[in-house]
C-alpha positions, 0 to 999 in steps of 0.5 A, a space after each residue: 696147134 701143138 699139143 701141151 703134153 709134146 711142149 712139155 715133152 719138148 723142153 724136158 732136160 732142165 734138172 727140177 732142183 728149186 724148192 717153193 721159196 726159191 721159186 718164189 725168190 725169183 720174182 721177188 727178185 725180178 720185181 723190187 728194183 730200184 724205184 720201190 728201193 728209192 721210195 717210188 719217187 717219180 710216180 710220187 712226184 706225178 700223182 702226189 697223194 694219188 699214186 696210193 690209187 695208182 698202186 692199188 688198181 696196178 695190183 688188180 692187174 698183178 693180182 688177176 695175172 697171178 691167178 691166171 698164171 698160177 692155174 697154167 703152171 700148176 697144170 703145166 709147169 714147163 721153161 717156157 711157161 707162157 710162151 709155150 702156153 700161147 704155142 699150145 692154146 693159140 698156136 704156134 705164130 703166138 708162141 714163137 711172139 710171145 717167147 721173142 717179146 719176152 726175150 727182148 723185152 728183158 734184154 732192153 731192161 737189163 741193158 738200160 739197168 746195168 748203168 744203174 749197177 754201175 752208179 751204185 757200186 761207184 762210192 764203193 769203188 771209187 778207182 774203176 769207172 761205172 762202166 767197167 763196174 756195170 759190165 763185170 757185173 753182168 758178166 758175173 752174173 753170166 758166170 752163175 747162170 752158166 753153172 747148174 741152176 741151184 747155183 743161181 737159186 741159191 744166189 737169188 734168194 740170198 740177193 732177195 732176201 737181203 733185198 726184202 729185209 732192207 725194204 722193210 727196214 727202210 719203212 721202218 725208218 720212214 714211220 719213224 721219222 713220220 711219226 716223229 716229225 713235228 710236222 702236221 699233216 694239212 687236213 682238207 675242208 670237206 670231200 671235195 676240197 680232198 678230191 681237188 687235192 688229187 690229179 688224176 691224169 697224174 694219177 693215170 700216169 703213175 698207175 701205167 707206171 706201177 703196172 710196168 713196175 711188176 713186170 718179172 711176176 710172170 717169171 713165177 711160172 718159169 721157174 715153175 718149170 725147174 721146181 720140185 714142188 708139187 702142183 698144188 705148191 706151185 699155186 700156192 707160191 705164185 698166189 703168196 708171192 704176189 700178194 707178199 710183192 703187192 704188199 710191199 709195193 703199197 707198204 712203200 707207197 704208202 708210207 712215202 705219201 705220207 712222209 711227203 704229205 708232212 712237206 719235209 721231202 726236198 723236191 730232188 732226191 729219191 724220197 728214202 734216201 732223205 728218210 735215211 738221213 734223217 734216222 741217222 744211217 750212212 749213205 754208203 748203206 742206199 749204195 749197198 742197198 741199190 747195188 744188191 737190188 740191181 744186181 738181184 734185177 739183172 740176175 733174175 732177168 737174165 735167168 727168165 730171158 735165157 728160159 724163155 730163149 731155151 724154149 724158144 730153140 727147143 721150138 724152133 729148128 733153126 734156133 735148135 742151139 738155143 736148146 741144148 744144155 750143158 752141165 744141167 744148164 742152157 749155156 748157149 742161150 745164157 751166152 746170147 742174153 748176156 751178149 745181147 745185153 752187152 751189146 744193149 748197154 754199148 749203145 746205151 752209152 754211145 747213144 743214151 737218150 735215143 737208146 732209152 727211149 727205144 729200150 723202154 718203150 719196146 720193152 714196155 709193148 713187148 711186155 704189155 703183149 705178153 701180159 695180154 696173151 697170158 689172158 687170152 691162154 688162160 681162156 681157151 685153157 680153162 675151155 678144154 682143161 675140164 668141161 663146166 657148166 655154163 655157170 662155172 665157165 663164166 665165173 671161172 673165166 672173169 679173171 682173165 677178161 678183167 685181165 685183158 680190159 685192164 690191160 688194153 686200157 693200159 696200153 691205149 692210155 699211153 697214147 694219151 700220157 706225155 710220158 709213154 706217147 711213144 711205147 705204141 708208136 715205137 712198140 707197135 711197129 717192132 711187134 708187127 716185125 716180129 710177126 713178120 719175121 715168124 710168116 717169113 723164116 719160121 711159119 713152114 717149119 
């Protein structure tokens, strides 16, 4: 296994030059996408009432994550974060899997959202086509990342902040009508007439679904890497922004059931677009509102996955033209993420139901496999970073393994749900090349 201090060695370069709310504004990013923007309608439509459950337990997930990644980070601030956490606590075949599942997990998501960019900014440029308008904003995308970091920080937390500001206004609008409507909301006759009016296999689904909806809060311990702050900010940041994501996310939730439990959604349509009609703003202001969310998305993407591809480079020898910098900034590896992404997006249209379900079910093994390892990390960090008595040892490594049974339940039940019956049938095997592509070409570094 290599050593933490020679990782850290290894990936110096990368100016530190995020503050703490930067920092934070990258997962913030990452993470409010266009289903919470929308109103969490399709894990509203498989658990109705229920998906208030889904999200709480999704955010023990994150919330047990955050706190893992947040002791690593804060002691080892680094590009590669937990990629090179898994290179140093399980050694170098883990580290080399989990930086490449990473990368491509980000480059299936970014290649699938770019359509979503495209359909947002279509109202508000009617004379150029979707796919056109998806791929110049990638490309822009690629033009800030390609410059030196504040650049991209100081993009990000105006995308975010925009973002956040929005989301809370849309659950502003939506108690409104709420609380407004002259709609009751059905009371049920006893505890047992209340449980029969939640599904639980639906239930199950959206919580699956809300899980892989934080994806992006491991970005937190990337940009860790290129902040000022010292480390007992870093772990600040990483707690506070995943309780302020976790908050929003049930804010959302919460507030569409009950929006929903009134019977006035229509059964088509995101549910906050309707909420928006009824209060009286204009349409044109959800396309804005998308457009930056996505746009903020495929930004905060592309930085994680061109970290991650440095570290991968700084790694490995003959992947070293990853790991240069230019002008403060990882140019080659931004390049390859955005060509990549590109290329993604092709087949996307060529092939788009094939190229979904490919696209998400690796990205969701891809994404599911790093969570994991981010757990098994922090247990042999937390065996050598300090000795402790038996007690303390215990206490200190609960959060971890309630991390990896909530992750390994995650990742079983999709065999059982309809809607993710692939992500291992497909994901699994892709996972299995990626070990094999490490014994064959890097293993005899």
């Amino acid at each position: 296994m290599s050593d933490i201090k020679q990782i850290g060695q290894r990936e110096a370069g990368l100016p530190k030059v995020f503050g703490r709310h930067q920092m934070a504004m990258v997962a913030v990013g990452a993470i409010i996408s266009y289903g919470l923007m929308t109103g969490a309608g399709f894990p509203l439509s498989l658990a109705g009432p229920g998906v208030v459950v889904s999200y709480l337990a999704a955010s023990v997930v994150v919330l047990l994550m955050a706190y893992c990644l947040a002791e690593m980070a804060a002691r080892h601030p680094m590009p590669g974060a937990f990629g090179s956490y898994a290179e140093a606590y399980l050694g170098a075949g883990s580290g080399f899997v989990v930086r490449s599942a990473y990368v491509v997990g980000l480059l299936c998501i970014i290649g699938t959202e770019m359509e979503l960019l495209g359909s947002a900014l279509t109202p508000m440029l009617p004379g150029l086509s979707a796919t056109l308008l998806s791929v110049l904003g990638l490309i822009a995308i690629m033009g800030v990342n390609l410059l030196p970091a504040q650049w991209f920080a100081r993009l990000e937390f105006s995308l975010s902040a925009v973002k956040v500001a929005a989301l809370l206004f849309f659950v502003g609008c939506a108690w409104r009508v709420f609380f407004q409507s002259e709609a009751t909301l059905p009371a049920p006759q006893s505890l047992q007439a209340a449980g029969e009016m939640l599904y639980w296999k639906g239930i199950l689904e959206a919580f699956v679904l809300a899980v892989l909806g934080y994806a992006g809060m491991e970005s937190l311990a990337v940009a860790a890497g290129e902040t000022t702050a010292s480390p007992g900010i870093i772990r600040r940041v990483i707690h506070t922004t995943a309780w302020l994501l976790v908050g929003l996310a049930l804010a959302v939730v919460v507030v569409s059931v009950a929006v929903s439990m009134l019977g006035i959604l229509p059964l088509s349509g995101p549910p906050m677009a309707f909420i928006l009609r009824q209060s009286g703003v204009p349409a044109g202001w959800m396309n804005i509102a998308i457009a930056v969310a996505v746009l903020s998305v495929l930004n905060s993407q592309l930085y994680g996955a061109s970290r991650m591809l440095f570290s991968l480079g700084r790694a490995e020898r003959r992947l070293h033209w990853l790991g240069e910098l230019r002008g403060g900034s990882p140019r080659n590896a931004v390049l390859a993420v955005g060509v990549v992404s590109l290329l993604v997006f092709a087949f996307f249209k060529l092939y788009m139901f094939q190229t979904f379900i490919a696209a998400t079910t690796i990205a969701s093994s891809c994404l599911l496999l790093v969570w994991l390892m981010v757990f098994f990390s922090y247990l042999r960090f937390r065996q050598q970073a300090a000795p402790l008595r038996q007690s303390d040892r215990a206490l200190a490594s609960w959060p971890a393994w309630g991390g990896v049974v909530l992750v390994v339940g995650v990742a079983l039940s999709t065999w059982r749900l309809e809607p993710f019956e692939l992500t291992l049938m497909i994901g699994g095997p892709f996972l299995l090349v990626l070990c094999l592509v490490y014994m064959l070409f890097f293993r005899l570094r």
